[in-house]
DOMIBA-810678 format. One record per residue (C-alpha): residue number from 1; residue in one letter; chain; y, z, x. Coordinates in Angstrom, 2 decimals. Example, Ala and Ser with C-alpha at 12.3 -4.5 7.8 and 13.67 -1.06 7.14 Angstrom:
BEGIN
<atom num="1" residu="A" chaine="A" py="-4.50" pz="7.80" px="12.30"/>
<atom num="2" residu="S" chaine="A" py="-1.06" pz="7.14" px="13.67"/>
This chain:
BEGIN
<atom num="1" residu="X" chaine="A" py="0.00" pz="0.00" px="0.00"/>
<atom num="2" residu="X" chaine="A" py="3.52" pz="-1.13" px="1.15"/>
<atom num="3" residu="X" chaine="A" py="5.51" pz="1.58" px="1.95"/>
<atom num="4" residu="X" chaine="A" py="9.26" pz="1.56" px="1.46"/>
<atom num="5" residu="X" chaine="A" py="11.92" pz="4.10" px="3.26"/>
<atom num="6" residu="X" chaine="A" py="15.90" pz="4.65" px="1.41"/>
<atom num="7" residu="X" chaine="A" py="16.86" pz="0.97" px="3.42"/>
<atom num="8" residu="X" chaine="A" py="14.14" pz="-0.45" px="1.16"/>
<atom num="9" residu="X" chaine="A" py="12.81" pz="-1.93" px="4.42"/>
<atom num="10" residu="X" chaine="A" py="9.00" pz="-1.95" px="4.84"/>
<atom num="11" residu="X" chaine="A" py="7.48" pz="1.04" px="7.37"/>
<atom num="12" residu="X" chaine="A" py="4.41" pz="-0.33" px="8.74"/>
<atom num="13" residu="X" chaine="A" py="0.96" pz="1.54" px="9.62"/>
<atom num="14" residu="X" chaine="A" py="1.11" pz="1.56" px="13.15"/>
<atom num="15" residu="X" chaine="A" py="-3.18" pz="1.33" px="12.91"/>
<atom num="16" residu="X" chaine="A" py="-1.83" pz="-2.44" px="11.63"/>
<atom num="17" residu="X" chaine="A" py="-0.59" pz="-3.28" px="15.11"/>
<atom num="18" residu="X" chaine="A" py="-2.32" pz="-4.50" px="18.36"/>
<atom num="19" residu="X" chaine="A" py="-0.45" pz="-3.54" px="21.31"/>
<atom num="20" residu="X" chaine="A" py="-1.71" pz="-3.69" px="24.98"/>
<atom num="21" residu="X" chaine="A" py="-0.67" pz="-4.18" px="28.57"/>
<atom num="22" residu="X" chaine="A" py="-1.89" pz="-4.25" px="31.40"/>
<atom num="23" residu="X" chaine="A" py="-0.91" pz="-4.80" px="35.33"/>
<atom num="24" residu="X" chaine="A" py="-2.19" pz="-7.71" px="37.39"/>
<atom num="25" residu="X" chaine="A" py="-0.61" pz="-8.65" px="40.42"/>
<atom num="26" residu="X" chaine="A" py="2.42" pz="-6.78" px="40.27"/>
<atom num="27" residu="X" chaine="A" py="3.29" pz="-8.00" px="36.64"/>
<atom num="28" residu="X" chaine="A" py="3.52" pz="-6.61" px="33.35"/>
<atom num="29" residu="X" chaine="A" py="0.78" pz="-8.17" px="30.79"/>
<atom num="30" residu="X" chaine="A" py="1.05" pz="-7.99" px="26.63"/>
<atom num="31" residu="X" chaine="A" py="-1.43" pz="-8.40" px="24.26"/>
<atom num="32" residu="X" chaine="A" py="-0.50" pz="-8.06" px="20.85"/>
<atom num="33" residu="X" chaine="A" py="-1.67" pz="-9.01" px="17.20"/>
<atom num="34" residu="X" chaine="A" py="-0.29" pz="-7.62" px="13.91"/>
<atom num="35" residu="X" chaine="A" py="-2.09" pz="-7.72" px="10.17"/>
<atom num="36" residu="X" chaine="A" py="1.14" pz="-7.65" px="8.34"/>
<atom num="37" residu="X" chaine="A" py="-0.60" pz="-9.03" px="5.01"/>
<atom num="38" residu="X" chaine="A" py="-0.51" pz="-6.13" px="2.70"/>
<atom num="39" residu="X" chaine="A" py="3.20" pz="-5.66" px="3.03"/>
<atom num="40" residu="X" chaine="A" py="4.35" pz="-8.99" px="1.14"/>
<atom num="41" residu="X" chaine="A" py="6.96" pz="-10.10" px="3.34"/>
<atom num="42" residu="X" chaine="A" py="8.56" pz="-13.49" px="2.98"/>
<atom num="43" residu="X" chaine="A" py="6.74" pz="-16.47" px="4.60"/>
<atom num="44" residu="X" chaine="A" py="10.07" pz="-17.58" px="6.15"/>
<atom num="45" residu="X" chaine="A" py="11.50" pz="-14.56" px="7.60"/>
<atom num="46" residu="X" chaine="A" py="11.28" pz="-13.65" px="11.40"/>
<atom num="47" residu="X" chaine="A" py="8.87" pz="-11.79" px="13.51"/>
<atom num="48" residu="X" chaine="A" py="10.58" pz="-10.16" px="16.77"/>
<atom num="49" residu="X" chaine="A" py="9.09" pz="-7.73" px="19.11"/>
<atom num="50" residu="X" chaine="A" py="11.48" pz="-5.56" px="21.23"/>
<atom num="51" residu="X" chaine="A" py="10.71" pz="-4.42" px="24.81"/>
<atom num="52" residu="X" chaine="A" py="12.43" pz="-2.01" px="26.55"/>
<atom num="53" residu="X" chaine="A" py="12.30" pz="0.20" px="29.46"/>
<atom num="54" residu="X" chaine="A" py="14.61" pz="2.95" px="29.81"/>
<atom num="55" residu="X" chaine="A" py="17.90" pz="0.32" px="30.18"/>
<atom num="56" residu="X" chaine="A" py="15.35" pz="-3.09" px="30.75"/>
<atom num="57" residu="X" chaine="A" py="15.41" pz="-4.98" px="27.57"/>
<atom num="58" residu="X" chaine="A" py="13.41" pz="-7.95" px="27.04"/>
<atom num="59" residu="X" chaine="A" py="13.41" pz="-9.77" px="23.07"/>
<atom num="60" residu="X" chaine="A" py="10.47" pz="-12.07" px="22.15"/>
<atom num="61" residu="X" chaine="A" py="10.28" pz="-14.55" px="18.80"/>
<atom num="62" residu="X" chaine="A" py="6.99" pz="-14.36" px="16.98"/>
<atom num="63" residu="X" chaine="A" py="7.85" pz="-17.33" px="14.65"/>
<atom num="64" residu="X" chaine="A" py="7.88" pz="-16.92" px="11.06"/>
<atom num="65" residu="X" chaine="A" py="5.13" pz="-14.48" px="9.08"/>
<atom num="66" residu="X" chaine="A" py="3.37" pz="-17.73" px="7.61"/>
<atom num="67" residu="X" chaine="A" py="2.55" pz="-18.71" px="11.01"/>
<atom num="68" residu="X" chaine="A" py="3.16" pz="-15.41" px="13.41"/>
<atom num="69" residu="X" chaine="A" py="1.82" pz="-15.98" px="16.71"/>
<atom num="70" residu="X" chaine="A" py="-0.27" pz="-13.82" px="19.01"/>
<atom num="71" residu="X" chaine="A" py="0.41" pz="-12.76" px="22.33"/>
<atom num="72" residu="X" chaine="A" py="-2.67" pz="-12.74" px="24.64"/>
<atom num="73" residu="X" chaine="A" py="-1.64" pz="-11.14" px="27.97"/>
<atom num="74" residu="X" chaine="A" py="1.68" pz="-12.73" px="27.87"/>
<atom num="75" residu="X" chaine="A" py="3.75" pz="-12.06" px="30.80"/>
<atom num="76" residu="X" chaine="A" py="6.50" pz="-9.19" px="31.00"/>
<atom num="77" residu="X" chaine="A" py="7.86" pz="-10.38" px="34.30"/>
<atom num="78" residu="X" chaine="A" py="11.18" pz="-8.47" px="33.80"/>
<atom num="79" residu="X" chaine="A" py="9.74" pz="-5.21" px="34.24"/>
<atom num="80" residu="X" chaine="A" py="7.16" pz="-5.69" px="36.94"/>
<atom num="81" residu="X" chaine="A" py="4.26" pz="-3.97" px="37.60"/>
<atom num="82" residu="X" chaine="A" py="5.55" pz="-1.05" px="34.94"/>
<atom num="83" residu="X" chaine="A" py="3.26" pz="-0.53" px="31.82"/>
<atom num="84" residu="X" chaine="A" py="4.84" pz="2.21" px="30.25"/>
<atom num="85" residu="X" chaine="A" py="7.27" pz="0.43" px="27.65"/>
<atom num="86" residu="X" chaine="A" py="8.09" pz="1.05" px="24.13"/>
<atom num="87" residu="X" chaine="A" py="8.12" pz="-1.75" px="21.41"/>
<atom num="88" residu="X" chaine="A" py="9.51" pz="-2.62" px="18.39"/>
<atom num="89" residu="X" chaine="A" py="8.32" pz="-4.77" px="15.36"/>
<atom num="90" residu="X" chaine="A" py="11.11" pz="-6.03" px="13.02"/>
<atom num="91" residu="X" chaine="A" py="10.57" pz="-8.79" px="10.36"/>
<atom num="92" residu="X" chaine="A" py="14.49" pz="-10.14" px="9.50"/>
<atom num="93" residu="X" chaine="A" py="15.26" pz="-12.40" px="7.17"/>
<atom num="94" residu="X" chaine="A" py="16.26" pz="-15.79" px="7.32"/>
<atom num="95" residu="X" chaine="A" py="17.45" pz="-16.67" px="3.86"/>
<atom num="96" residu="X" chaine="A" py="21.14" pz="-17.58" px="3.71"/>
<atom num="97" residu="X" chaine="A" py="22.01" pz="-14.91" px="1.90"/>
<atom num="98" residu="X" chaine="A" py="20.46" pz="-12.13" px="3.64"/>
<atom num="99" residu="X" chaine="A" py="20.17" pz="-13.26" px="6.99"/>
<atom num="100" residu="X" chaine="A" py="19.78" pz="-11.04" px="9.90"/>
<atom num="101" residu="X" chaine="A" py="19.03" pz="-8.13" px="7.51"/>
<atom num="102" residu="X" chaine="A" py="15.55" pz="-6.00" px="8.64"/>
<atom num="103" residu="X" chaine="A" py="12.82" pz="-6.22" px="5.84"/>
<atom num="104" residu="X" chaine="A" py="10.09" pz="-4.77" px="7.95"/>
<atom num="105" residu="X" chaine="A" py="9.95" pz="-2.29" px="11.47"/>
<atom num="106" residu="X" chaine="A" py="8.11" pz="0.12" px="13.45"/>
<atom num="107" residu="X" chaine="A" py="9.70" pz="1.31" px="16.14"/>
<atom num="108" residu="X" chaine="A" py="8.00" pz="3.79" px="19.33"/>
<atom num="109" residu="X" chaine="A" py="5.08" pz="1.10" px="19.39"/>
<atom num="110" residu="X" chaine="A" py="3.57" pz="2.11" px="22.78"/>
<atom num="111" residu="X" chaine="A" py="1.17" pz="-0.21" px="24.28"/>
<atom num="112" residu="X" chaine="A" py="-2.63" pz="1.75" px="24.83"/>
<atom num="113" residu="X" chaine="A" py="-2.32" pz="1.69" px="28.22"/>
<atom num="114" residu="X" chaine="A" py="0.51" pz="3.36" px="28.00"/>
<atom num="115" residu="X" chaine="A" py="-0.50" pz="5.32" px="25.85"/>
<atom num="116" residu="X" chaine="A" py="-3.70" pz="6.43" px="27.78"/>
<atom num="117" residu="X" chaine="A" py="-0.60" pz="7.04" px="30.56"/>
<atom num="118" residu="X" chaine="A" py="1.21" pz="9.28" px="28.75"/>
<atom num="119" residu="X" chaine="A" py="-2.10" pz="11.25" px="27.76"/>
<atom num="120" residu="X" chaine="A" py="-2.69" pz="12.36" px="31.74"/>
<atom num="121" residu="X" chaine="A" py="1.28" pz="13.09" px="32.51"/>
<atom num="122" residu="X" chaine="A" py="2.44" pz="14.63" px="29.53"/>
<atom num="123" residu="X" chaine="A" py="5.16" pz="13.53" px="27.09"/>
<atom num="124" residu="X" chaine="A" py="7.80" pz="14.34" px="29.71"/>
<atom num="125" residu="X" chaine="A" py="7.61" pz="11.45" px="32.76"/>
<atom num="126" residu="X" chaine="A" py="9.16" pz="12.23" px="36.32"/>
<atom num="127" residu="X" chaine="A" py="10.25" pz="9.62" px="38.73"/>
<atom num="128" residu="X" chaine="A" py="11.75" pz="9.75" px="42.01"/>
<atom num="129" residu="X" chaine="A" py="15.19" pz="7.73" px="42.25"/>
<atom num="130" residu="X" chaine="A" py="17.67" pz="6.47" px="45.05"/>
<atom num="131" residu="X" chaine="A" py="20.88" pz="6.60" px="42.57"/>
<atom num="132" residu="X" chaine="A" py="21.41" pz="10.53" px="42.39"/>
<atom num="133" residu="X" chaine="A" py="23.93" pz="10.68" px="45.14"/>
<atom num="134" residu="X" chaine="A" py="23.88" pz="14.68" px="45.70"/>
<atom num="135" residu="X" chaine="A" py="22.43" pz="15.54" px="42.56"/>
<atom num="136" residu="X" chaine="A" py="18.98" pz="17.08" px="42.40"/>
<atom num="137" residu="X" chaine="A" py="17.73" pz="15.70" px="39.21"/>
<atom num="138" residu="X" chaine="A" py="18.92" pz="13.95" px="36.01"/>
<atom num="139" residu="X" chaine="A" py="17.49" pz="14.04" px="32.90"/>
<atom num="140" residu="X" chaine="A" py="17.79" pz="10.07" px="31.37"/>
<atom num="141" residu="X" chaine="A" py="18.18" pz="9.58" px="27.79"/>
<atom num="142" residu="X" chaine="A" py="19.31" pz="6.48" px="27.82"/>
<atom num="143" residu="X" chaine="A" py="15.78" pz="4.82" px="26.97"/>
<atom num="144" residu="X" chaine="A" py="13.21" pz="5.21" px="24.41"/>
<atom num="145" residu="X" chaine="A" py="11.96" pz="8.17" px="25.66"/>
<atom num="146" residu="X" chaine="A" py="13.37" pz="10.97" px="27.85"/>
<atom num="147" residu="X" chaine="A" py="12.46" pz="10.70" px="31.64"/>
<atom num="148" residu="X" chaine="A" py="13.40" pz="13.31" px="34.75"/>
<atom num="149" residu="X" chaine="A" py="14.90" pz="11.99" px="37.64"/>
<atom num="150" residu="X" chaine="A" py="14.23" pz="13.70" px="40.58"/>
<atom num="151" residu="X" chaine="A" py="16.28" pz="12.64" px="43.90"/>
<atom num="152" residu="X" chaine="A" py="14.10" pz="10.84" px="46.81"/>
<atom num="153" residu="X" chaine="A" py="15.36" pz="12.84" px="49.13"/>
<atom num="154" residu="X" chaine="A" py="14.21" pz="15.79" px="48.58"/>
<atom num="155" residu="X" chaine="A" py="11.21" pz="14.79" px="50.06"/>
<atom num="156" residu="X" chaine="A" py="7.61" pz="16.02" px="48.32"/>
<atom num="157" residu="X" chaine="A" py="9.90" pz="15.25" px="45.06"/>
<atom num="158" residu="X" chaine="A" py="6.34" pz="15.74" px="42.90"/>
<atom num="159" residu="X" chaine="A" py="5.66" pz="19.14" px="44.34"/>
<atom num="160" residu="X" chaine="A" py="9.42" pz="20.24" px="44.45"/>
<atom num="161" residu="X" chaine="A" py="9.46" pz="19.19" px="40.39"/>
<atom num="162" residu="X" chaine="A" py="6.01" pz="21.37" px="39.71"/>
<atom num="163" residu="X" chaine="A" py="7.84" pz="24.64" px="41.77"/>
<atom num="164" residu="X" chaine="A" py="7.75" pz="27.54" px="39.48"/>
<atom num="165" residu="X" chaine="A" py="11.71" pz="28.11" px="40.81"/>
<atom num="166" residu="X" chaine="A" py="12.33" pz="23.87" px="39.05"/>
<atom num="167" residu="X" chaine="A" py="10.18" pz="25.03" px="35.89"/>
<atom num="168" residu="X" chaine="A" py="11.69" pz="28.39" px="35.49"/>
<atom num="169" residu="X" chaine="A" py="15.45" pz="27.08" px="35.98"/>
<atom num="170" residu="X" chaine="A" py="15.61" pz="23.71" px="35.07"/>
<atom num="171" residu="X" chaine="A" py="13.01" pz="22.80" px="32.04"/>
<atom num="172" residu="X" chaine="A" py="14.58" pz="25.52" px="29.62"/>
<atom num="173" residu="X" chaine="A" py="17.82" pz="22.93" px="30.12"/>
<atom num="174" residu="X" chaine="A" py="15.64" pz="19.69" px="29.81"/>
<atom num="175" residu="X" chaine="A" py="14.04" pz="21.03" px="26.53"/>
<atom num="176" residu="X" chaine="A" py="17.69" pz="21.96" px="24.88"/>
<atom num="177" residu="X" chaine="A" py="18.77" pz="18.54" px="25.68"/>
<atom num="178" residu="X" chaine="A" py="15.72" pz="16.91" px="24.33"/>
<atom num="179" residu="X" chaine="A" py="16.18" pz="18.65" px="21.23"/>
<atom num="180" residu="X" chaine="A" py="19.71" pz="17.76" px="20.98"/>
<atom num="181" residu="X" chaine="A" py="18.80" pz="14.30" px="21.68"/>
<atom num="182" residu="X" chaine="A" py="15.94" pz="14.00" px="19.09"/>
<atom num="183" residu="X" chaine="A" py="17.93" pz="15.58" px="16.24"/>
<atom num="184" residu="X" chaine="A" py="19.98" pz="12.54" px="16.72"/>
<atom num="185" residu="X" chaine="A" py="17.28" pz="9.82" px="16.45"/>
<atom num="186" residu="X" chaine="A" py="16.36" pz="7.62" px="13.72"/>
<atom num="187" residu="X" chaine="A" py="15.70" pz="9.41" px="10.29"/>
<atom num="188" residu="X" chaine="A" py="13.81" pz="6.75" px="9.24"/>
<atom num="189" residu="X" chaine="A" py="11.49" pz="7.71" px="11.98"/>
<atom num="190" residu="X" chaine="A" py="7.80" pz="8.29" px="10.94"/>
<atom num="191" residu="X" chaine="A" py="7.44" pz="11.67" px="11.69"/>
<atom num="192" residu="X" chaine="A" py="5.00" pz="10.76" px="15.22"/>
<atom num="193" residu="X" chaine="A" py="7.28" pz="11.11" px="17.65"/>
<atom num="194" residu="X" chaine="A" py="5.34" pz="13.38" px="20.66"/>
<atom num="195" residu="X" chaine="A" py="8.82" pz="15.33" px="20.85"/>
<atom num="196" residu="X" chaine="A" py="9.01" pz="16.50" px="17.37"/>
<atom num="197" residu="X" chaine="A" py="5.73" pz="16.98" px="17.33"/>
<atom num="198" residu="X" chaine="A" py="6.55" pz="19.17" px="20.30"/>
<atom num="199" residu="X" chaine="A" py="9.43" pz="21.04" px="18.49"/>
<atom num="200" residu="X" chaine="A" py="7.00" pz="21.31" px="15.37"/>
<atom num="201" residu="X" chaine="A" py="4.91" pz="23.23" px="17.88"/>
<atom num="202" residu="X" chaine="A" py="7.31" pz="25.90" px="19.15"/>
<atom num="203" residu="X" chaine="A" py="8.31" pz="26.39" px="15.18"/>
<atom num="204" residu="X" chaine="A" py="11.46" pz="24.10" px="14.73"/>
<atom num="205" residu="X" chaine="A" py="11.40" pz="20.77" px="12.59"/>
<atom num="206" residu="X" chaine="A" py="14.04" pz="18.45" px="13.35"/>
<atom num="207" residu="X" chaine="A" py="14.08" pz="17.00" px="9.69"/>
<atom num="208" residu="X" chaine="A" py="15.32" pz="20.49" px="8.90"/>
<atom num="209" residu="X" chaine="A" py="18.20" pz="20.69" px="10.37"/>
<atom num="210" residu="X" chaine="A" py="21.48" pz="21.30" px="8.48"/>
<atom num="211" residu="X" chaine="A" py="25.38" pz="22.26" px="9.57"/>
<atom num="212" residu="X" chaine="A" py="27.24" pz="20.79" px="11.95"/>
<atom num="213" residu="X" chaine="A" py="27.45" pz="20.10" px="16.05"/>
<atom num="214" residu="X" chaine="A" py="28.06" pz="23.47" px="16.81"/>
<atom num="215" residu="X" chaine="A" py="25.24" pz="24.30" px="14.51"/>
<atom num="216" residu="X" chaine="A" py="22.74" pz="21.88" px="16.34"/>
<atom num="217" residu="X" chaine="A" py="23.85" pz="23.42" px="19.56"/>
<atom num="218" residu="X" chaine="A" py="22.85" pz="27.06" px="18.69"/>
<atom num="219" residu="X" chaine="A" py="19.43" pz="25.57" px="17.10"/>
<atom num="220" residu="X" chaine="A" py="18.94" pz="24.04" px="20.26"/>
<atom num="221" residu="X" chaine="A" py="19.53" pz="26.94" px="22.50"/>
<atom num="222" residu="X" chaine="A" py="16.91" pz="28.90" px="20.06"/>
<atom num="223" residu="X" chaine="A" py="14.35" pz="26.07" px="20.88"/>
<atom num="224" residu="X" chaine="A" py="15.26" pz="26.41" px="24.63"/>
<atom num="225" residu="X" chaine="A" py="15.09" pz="30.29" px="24.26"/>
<atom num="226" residu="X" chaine="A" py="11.48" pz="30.39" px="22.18"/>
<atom num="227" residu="X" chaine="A" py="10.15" pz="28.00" px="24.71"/>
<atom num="228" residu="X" chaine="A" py="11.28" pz="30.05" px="27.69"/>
<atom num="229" residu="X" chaine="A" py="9.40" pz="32.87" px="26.10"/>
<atom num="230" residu="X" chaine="A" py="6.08" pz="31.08" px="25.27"/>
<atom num="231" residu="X" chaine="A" py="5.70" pz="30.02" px="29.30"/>
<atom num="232" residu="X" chaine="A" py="6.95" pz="33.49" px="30.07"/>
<atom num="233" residu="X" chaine="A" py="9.62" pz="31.66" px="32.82"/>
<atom num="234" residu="X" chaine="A" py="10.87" pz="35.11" px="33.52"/>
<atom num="235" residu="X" chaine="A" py="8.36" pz="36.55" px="34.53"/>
<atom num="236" residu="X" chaine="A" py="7.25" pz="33.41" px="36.35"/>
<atom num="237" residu="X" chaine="A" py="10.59" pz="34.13" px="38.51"/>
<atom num="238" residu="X" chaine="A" py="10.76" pz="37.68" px="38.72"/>
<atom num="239" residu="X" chaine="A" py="6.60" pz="37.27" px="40.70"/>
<atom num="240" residu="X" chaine="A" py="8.31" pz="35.15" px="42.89"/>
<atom num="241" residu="X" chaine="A" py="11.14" pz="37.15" px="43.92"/>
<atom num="242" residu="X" chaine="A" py="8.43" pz="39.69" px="44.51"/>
<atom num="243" residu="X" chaine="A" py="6.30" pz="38.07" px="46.65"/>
């Protein structure tokens, strides 16, 4: 059954979409197929399937539903040897009268290589990066998904980022940022999303927010404070300054 959000646009079943990639020789790969039949979109309107990588964006034309095509490892040369991308499905329409306007999407599509990725390194990805200057780290929400930047020069930038003095003093800031940042996503969102599912965890739903920025703040500094207390940071430091 065809299910319909407040934009009367179609939300598709994500189990309805095909999406994989894989590496070879140092380039990006995509498979994808789509059973859009059940939602009774018009034969003429557009099929378009979004990549992007934090700020890489690539756009690729699927023809028209009637006669969609399938992608079978199609290359992704813009982003390289990366994998981990998000995806979007939108069907727009091409009618005169409505053209450009979004009858169908599913955005967050990840890939199930990616997602098999994701699985082994958490929801929360750390890279090393040459653009820091003298910062430390930077948290970068300028993608799909939130990623840590940790400067190169630090050296050992994978064991500095699992120190108990980074987790105990900087992730209590990442996860009041993240929260911040997904309160102000999509509301047409499915409800999937590993960070709210995340927030669900610690006792705070995003879709229940109410008030205003200042509001959001203090709920966010809750979420930052109930975490800190679940992974019993504190204490994590105060063993440290013992030893």
């Amino acid at each position: 059954m065809t299910r319909l959000n407040h934009t009367g646009r179609a939300r598709f079943d994500k189990k309805s979409i095909d999406l994989g990639v894989k590496e070879e020789n140092g380039v990006a790969l995509l498979t994808f197929r789509a059973n859009l039949d059940e939602y009774r979109l018009p034969a003429a309107a557009s099929v378009i399937l979004e990549a992007k990588r934090q700020t890489t964006y690539m756009r690729i034309e699927l023809g028209k539903v009637s006669d969609r095509r399938q992608l079978e490892e199609e290359p992704l040369s813009i982003f390289g040897s990366d994998t981990n991308i998000t995806f979007t499905l939108k069907i727009v329409s091409s009618t005169n009268r409505e053209r450009g306007r979004v009858l169908g999407l599913a955005k967050g599509l990840r890939p199930n290589r990616a997602k098999d990725d994701r699985n082994r390194q958490g929801i929360l990805p750390f890279r090393a990066s040459d653009d820091l200057g003298s910062r430390v780290w930077r948290l970068d929400l300028t993608g799909e998904e939130p990623i840590v930047l940790i400067n190169r020069s630090v050296g050992d930038w994978v064991g500095f980022a699992r120190s108990r003095e980074f987790c105990a003093l900087v992730y209590p800031e990442l996860v009041r940022a993240i929260a911040l940042w997904e309160a102000e996503q999509d509301d047409d969102d499915d409800g999937h999303r590993p960070w709210r599912k995340f927030l669900r965890g610690l006792g705070y739903d995003v879709a229940a927010i109410e008030g205003d920025s200042e509001a959001r703040a203090e709920w966010a500094d809750d979420v930052a404070g109930t975490f800190s207390t679940r992974c019993h940071l504190l204490e994590l430091v105060a063993e440290g300054v013992d030893e």
